[in-house]
C-alpha positions in Angstrom: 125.9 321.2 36.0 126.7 319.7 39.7 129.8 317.5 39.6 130.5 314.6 42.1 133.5 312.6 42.1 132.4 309.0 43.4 133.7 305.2 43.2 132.6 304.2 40.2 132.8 300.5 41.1 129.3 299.5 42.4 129.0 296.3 43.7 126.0 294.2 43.5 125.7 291.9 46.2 123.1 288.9 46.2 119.7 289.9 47.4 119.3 286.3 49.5 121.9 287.7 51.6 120.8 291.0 51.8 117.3 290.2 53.1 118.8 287.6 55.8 121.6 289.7 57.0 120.0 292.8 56.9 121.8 294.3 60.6 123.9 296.9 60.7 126.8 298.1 62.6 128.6 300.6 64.9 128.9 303.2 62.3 124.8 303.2 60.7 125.9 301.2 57.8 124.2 297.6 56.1 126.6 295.1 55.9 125.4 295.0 52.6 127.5 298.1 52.1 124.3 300.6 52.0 124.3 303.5 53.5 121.4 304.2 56.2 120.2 307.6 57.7 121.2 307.7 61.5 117.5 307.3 62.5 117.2 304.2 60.5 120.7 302.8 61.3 119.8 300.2 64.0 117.0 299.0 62.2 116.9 295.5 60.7 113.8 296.4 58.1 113.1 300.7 57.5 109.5 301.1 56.7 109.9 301.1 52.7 112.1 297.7 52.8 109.7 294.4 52.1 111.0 291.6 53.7 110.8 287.9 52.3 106.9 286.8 52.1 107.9 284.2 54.9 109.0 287.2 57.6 106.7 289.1 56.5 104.2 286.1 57.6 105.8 285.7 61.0 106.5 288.6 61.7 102.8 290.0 61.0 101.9 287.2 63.2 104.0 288.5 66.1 102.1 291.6 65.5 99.1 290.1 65.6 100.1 288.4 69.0 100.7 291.3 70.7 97.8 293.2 70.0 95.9 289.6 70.6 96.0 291.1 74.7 94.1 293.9 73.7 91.6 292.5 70.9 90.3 289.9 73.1 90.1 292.3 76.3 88.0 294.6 74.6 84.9 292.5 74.4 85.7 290.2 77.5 85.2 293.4 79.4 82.5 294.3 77.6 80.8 291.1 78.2 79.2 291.3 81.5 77.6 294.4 80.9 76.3 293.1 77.7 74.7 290.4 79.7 76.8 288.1 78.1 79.0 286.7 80.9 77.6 282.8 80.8 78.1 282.6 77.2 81.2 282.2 76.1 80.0 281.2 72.5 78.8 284.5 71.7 82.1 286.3 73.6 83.9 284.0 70.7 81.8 285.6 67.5 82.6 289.0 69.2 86.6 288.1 69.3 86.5 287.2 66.1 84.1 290.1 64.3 87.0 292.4 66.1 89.8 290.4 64.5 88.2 290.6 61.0 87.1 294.6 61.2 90.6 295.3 62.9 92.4 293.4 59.9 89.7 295.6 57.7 90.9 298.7 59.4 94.6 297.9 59.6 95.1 297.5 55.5 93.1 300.8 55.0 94.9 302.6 57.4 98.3 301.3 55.4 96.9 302.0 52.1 95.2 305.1 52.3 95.5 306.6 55.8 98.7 307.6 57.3 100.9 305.2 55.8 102.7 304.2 58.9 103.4 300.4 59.9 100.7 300.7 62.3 98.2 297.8 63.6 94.7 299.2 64.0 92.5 297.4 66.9 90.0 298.1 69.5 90.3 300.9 71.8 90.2 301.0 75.6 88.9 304.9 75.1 85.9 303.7 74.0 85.1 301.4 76.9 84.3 303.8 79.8 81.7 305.4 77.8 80.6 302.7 77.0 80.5 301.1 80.3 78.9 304.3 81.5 76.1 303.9 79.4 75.5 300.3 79.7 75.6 301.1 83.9 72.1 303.3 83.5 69.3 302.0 84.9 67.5 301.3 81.5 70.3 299.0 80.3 71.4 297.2 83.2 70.9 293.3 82.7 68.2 291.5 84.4 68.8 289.4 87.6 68.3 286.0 86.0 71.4 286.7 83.4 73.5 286.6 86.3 73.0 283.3 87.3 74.7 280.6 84.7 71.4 278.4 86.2 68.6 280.4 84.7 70.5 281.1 81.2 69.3 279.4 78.7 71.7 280.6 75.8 70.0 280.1 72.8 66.4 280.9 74.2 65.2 284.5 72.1 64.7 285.8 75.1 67.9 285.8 76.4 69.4 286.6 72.6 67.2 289.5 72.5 68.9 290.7 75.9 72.4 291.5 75.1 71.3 291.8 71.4 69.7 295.3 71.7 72.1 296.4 74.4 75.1 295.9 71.3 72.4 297.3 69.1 72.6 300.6 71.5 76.2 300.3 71.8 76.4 300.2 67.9 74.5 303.1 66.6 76.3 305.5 69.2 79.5 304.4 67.8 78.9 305.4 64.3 77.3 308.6 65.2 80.2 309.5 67.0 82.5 308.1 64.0 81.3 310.7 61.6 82.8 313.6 64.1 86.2 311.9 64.0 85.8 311.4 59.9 84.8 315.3 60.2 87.6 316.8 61.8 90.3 314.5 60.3 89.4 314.9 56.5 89.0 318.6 57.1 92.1 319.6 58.4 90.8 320.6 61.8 93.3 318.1 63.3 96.5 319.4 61.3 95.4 322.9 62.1 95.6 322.0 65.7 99.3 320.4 65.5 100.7 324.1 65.5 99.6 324.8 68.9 100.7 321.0 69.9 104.8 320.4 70.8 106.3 318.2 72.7 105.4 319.2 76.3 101.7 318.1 74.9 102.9 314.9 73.0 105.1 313.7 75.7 102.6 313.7 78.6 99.9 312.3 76.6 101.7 309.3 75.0 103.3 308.9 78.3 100.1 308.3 80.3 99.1 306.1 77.4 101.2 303.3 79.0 101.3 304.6 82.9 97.4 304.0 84.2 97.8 300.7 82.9 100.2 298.9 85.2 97.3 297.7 87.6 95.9 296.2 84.1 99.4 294.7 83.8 100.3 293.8 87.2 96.9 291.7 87.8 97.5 289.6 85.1 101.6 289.8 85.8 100.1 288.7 88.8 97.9 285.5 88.4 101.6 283.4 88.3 104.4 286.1 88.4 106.9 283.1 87.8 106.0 282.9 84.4 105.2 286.1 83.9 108.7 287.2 85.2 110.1 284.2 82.6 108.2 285.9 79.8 109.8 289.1 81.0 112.9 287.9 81.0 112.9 285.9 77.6 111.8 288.9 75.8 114.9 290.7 77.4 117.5 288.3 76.6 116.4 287.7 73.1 115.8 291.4 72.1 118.8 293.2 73.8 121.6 290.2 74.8 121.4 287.7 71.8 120.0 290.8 69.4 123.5 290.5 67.7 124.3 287.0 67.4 123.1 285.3 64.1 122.2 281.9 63.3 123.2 280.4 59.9 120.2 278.8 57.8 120.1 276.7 54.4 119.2 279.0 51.4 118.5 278.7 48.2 119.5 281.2 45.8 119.6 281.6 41.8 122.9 283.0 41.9 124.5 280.8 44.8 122.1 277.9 44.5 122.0 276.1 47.6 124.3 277.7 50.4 123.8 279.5 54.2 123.0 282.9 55.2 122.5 284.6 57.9 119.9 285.1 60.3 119.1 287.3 63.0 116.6 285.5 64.7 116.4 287.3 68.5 116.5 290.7 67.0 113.5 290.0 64.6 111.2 287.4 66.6 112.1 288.0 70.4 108.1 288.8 71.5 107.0 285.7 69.0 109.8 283.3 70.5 108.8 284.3 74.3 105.5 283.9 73.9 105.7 280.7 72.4 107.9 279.1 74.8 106.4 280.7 77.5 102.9 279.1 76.3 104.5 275.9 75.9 105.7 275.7 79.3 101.8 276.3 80.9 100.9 273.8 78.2 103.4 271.0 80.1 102.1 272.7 83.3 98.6 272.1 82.7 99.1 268.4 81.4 100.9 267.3 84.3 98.9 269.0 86.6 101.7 271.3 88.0 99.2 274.0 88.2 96.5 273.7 91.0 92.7 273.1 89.2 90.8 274.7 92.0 89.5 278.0 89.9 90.3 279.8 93.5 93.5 279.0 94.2 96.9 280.9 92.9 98.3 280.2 90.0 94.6 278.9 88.4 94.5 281.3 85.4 98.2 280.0 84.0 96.3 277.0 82.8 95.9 276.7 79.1 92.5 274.8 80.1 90.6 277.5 81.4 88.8 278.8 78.1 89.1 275.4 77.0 85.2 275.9 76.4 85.9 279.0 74.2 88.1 276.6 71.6 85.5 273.5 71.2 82.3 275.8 70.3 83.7 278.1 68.4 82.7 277.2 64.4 85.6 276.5 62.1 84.4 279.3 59.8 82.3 282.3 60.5 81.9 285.4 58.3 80.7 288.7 60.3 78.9 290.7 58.6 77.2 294.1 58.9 74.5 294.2 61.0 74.4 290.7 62.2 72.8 292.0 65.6 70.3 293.7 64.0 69.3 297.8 62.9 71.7 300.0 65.1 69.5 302.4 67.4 70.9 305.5 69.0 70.2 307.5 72.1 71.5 311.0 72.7 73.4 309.6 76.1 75.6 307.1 74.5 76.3 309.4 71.4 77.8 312.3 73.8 79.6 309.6 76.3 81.7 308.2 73.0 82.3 311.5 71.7 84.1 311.7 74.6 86.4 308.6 74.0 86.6 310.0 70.3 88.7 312.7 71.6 90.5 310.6 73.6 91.6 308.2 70.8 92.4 311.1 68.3 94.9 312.8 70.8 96.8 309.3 71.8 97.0 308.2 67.6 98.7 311.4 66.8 101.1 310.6 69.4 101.1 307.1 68.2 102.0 308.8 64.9 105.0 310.6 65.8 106.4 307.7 67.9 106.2 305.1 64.7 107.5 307.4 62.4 110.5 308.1 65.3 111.0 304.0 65.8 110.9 303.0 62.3 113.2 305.4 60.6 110.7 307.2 58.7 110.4 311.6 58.9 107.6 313.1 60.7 104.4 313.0 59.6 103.3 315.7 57.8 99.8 317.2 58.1 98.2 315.9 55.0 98.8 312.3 56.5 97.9 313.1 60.0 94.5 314.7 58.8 94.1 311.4 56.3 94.8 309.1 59.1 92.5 310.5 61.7 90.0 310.3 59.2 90.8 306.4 58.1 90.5 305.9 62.0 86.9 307.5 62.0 85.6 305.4 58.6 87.1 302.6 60.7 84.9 303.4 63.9 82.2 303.4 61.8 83.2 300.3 60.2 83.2 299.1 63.8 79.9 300.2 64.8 78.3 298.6 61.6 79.8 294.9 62.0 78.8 295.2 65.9 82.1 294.9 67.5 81.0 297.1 70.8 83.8 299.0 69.9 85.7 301.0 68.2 89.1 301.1 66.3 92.5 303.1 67.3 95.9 302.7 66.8 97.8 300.3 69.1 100.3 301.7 70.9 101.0 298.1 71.8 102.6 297.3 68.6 104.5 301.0 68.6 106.6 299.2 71.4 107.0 295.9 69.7 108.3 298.2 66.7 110.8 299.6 69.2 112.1 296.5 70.6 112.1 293.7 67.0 114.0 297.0 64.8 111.5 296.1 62.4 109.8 298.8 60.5 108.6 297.6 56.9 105.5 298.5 55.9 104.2 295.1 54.5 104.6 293.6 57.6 101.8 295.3 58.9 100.2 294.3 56.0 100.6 291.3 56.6 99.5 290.9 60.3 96.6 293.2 58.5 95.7 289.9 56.4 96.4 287.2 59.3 93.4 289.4 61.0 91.6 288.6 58.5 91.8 285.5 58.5 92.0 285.0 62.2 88.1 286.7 61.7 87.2 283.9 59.6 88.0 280.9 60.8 87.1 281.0 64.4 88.3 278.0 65.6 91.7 279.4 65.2 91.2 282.8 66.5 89.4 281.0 69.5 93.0 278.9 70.0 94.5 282.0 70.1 92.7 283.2 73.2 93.9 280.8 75.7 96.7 282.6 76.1 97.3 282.1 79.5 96.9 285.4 81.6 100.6 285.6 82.9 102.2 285.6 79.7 100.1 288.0 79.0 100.6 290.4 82.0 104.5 289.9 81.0 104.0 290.9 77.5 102.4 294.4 79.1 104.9 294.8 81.5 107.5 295.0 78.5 105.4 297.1 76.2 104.2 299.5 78.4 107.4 300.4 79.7 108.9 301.1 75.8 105.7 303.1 75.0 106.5 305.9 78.4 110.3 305.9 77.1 108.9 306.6 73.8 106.4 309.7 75.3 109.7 310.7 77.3 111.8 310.6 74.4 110.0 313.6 72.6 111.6 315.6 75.6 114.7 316.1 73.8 113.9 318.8 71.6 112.9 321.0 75.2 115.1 322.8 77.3 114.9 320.6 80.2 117.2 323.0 82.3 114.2 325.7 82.2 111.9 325.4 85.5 109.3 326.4 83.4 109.3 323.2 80.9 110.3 321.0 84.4 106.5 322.1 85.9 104.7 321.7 82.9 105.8 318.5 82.3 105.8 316.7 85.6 102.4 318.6 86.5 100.5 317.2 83.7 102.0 313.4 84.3 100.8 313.8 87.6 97.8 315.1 87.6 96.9 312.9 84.5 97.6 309.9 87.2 96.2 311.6 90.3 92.5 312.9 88.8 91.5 310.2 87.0 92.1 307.7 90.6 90.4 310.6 92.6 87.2 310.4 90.5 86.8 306.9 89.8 86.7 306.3 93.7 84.0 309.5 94.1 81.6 309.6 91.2 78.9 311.1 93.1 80.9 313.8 93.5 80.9 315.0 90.1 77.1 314.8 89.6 75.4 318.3 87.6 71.9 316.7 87.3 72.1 316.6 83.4 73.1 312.6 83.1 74.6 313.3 79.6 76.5 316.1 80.5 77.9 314.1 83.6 79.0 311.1 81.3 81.2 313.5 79.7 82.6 314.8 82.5 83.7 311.4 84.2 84.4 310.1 81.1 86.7 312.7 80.0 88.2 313.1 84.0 88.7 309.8 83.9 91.2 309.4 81.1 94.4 309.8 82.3 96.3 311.1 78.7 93.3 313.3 78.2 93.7 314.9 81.5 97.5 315.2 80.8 97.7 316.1 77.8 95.0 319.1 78.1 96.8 320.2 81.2 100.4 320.0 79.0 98.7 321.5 75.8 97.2 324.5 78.3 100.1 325.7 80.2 102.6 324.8 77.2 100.3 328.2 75.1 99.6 330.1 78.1 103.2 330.3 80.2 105.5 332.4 78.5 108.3 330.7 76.9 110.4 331.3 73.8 110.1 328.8 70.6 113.2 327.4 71.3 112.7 326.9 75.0 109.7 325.4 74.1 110.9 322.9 71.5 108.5 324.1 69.2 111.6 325.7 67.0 113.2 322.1 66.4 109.9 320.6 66.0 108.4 323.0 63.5 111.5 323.1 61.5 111.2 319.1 61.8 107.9 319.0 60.3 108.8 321.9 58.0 111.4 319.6 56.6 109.3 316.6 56.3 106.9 318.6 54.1 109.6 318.9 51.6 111.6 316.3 51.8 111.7 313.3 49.2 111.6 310.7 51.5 108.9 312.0 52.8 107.0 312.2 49.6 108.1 307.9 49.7 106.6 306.8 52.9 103.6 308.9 53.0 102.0 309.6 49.7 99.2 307.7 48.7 99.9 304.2 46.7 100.2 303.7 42.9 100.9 306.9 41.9 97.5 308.6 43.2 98.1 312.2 43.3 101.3 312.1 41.3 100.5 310.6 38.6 96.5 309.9 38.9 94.1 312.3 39.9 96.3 315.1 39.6 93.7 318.0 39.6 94.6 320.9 40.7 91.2 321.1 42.2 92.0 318.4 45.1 95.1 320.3 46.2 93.2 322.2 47.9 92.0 319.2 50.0 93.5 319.0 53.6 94.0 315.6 53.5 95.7 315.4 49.9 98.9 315.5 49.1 100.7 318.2 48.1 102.9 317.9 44.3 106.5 318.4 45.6 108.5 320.4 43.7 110.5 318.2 41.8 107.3 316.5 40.8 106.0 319.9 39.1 106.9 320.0 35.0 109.7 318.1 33.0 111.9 315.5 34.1 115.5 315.8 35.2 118.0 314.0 32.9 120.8 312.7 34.4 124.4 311.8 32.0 126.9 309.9 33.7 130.6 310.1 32.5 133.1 307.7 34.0 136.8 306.7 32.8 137.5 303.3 31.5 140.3 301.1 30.0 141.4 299.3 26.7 138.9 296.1 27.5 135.8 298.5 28.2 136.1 298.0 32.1 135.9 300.5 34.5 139.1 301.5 35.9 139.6 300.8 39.7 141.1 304.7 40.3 138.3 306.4 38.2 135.8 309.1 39.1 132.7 309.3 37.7 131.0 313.0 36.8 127.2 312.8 36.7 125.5 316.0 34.7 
């Protein structure tokens, strides 16, 4: 029998108030009165709390706005090596078959895959592959697609063009899906987390961010007025005004009608900026503040620009597999995105680790890792069959909106999963939502980018940073994973074997700068001697040791409805990598529990008693 002498008096307080002034103080506590661990304490929503359906709604669209940077680069960059650059009609059905396979992806990744409140979307690992291939001399558009004179858009001709270059694109994508589905659902991946620590996961996530401030500062740099506005709105709203709360009418059935309140900067700060920030390009473009010469400075802040994008664009569209036509493959393209297959696996790991860290939630433990980098494969395959031109990842982008809106819940990814969805099919709307101008944009990045390299930084703690040993391997690998990748994009001649399949692979993997870091960190982290606890690798194993066992563990990433636990309980699919495992509280009888507490004449419970649970 364990005895514990508690307060007996439990106080129930109204849940209207508790979902709109979820924020918690100085000492980790709701000011509901519930206790919260010290990882969770600063967050508005953990990853288990559901949040009214209306902030789930908003908030999965702020989620969905700032991934929108990434979903509609994707297959703008894509474009004018598909041939596709003078028709932005079909650049629209390809922004919207991502949005509807990403939405597809992101609830199935929630669901079934790691169980982390993280968006799924296109990946920029697969586009140097697949740039690489589409750059051979077999694929390389004809003369006459360059010039917007000579294209005739709906001619077959011209649709069999970039059609069987997508085709190409397509069938090498779900070839190389099936190696991601293999090592994933086999446990190769979890088997390779005992050699990884954190001088591997803190370069790579690191230089997820870091190559990508020329991305960010070009389109920072179209107007860098408002990009330095949306900078600075995003600032003020999620660290100066993250405290102060606004009261709103609610309606309750215990209170009826009566005000709550609501801590609107700390949950909507990247929603709010980009909204007002769009607003004021919107009264810049109408009053013709902005110059209209498509040369001059300052051009690309118009909301007017894809203007053409917004009126052709159907109201509804469902993709569909194979809506280019039969996939075809080619030995070239398969090996190039095999390459950015790597790639992808090593940064969603780290994406995993970084989630779980910035919403509360223990470590993953292997079983999910292996389950999600398998969900991510089924979803490049997904990807390949719909003809998106690319594949799916996790976004790191929305890892840093986690870190700076504190909020964590699960169904709010599920939600922004759903707005994808629906953002797929009606593509008038999804259309809209690319005239985002490019300085808000660029600002957005400039934000994000700089959370995610804190984040890869952050994993640093658990290392001895006083040992010159962890100070080389560290700094070596982030600058080398900067410094290789520039060198060989600016020789590629250089790096030529006379097998074009095998020199794909090596530019393609040379080229990405967390895959040259991390390798380099992952290399010198097994080979230098170093003891476990110099290393890290004692705090982290005992970290991932402990969220193995531990219940809430068992909460956040344990598949839904009771598979495993309660369904499909076999003893034979234990044994499968990706399942997971019966805890051991789980395993026989149930624990009663009898709880004994003093009371007076009326039946109350008295104010002074303890209560003795058995």
């Amino acid at each position: 029998m364990n005895s514990a002498n508690t307060s007996c008096e439990h106080p129930s307080p109204s849940r209207d108030d508790d979902i709109l002034s979820s924020h918690t103080d100085d000492q980790g506590r709701k000011k509901d009165g519930l206790p919260r661990s010290p990882s969770s304490s600063q967050l508005a929503y953990t990853i288990l709390d559901i949040p009214p359906w209306y902030l789930c709604i908003f908030l999965g669209i702020q989620h969905f706005v700032t991934a929108l940077g990434g979903l509609v680069a994707v297959p703008l960059i894509l474009a004018k090596d598909l041939c596709l650059q003078h028709d932005p009609l079909t650049q629209s059905y390809l922004i919207s078959t991502i949005f509807f396979v990403s939405g597809i992806c992101t609830l199935l990744q929630v669901f079934l895959g790691i169980r982390l409140p993280i968006l799924q979307g296109g990946t920029f690992s697969f586009l140097a592959p697949s740039l690489a291939m589409l750059s051979l001399p077999a694929w390389k558009c004809p003369e006459w697609t360059l010039n917007a004179t000579q294209v005739n858009t709906s001619s077959p001709e011209f649709t069999e063009q970039w059609q069987m270059r997508i085709r190409e694109l397509q069938g090498a994508i779900m070839v190389a899906s099936c190696v991601q589905m293999f090592v994933g659902f086999s446990g190769l991946i979890g088997l390779l987390m005992r050699f990884i620590g954190p001088l591997t996961i803190a370069p790579t996530i690191s230089l997820v961010a870091l190559p990508l401030f020329d991305s960010a500062g070009n389109d920072a740099g179209v107007h860098w007025g408002i990009a330095v506005m949306t900078v600075f709105l995003i600032v003020l709203f999620s660290q100066y005004l993250k405290n102060i709360a606004l009261p709103i009418p609610v309606y309750g059935q215990a209170k009826k009608c009566h005000t709550s309140k609501l801590y609107l900067f700390q949950i909507f700060p990247v929603l709010l900026a980009l909204c007002l920030s769009w607003l004021l390009c919107f009264v810049l473009t109408v009053t013709n503040a902005l110059p209209s010469a498509p040369t001059a400075y300052g051009y690309l802040a118009r909301t007017d620009v894809k203007g053409s994008v917004l009126s052709q664009a159907p109201w509804f569209r469902l993709p569909y597999p194979g809506q280019w036509g039969l996939p075809t493959i080619s030995l070239a393209g398969v090996f190039g995105i095999i390459a950015g297959v790597i790639s992808s696996m090593v940064e969603s790991v780290g994406d995993y680790y970084a989630c779980a860290r910035l919403v509360g939630a223990p470590p993953p433990p292997k079983h999910a890792i292996n389950r999600g980098i398998g969900i991510e494969g089924l979803g490049c395959l997904l990807a390949g069959a719909w003809g998106t031109g690319n594949g799916t990842t996790s976004y790191s982008e929305n890892v840093g909106a986690l870190g700076i809106t504190r909020v964590g819940s699960r169904m709010v990814i599920v939600a922004a999963g759903c707005v994808l969805l629906l953002m797929g099919v009606f593509g008038k709307i999804g259309a809209a939502f690319a005239t985002i101008p490019a300085p808000v944009i660029g600002g957005l990045f400039l934000v994000m980018f700089g959370v995610i390299t804190a984040v890869g930084i952050s994993n640093l703690q658990y290392v001895d940073m006083n040992s010159s040993r962890n100070l080389f391997v560290f700094g070596f690998s982030i600058y080398c994973g900067l410094a290789v990748p520039n060198w060989v994009n600016k020789n590629p001649e250089k790096l030529q074997t006379g097998i074009l399949q095998l020199d794909q692979v090596i530019q393609v993997l040379l080229t990405t700068g967390m895959f040259v870091g991390g390798s380099l960190g992952f290399l010198l982290d097994n080979t230098i001697p170093g003891s476990q606890e110099e290393r890290g690798l004692l705090a982290w194993n005992q970290i991932q040791e402990e969220s193995e066992e531990s219940l809430r563990a068992s909460e956040v990433y344990h598949l839904p409805f009771g598979i495993g636990t309660k369904f499909c309980t076999s003893s034979c699919l234990r044994y499968l990598p990706f399942w997971p495992r019966l805890e051991p509280w789980n395993r026989g009888g149930g624990v009663s529990q009898l709880t004994l507490c003093s009371r007076d004449a009326t039946g109350e419970r008295r104010k002074d008693a303890s209560e003795t649970r058995v």
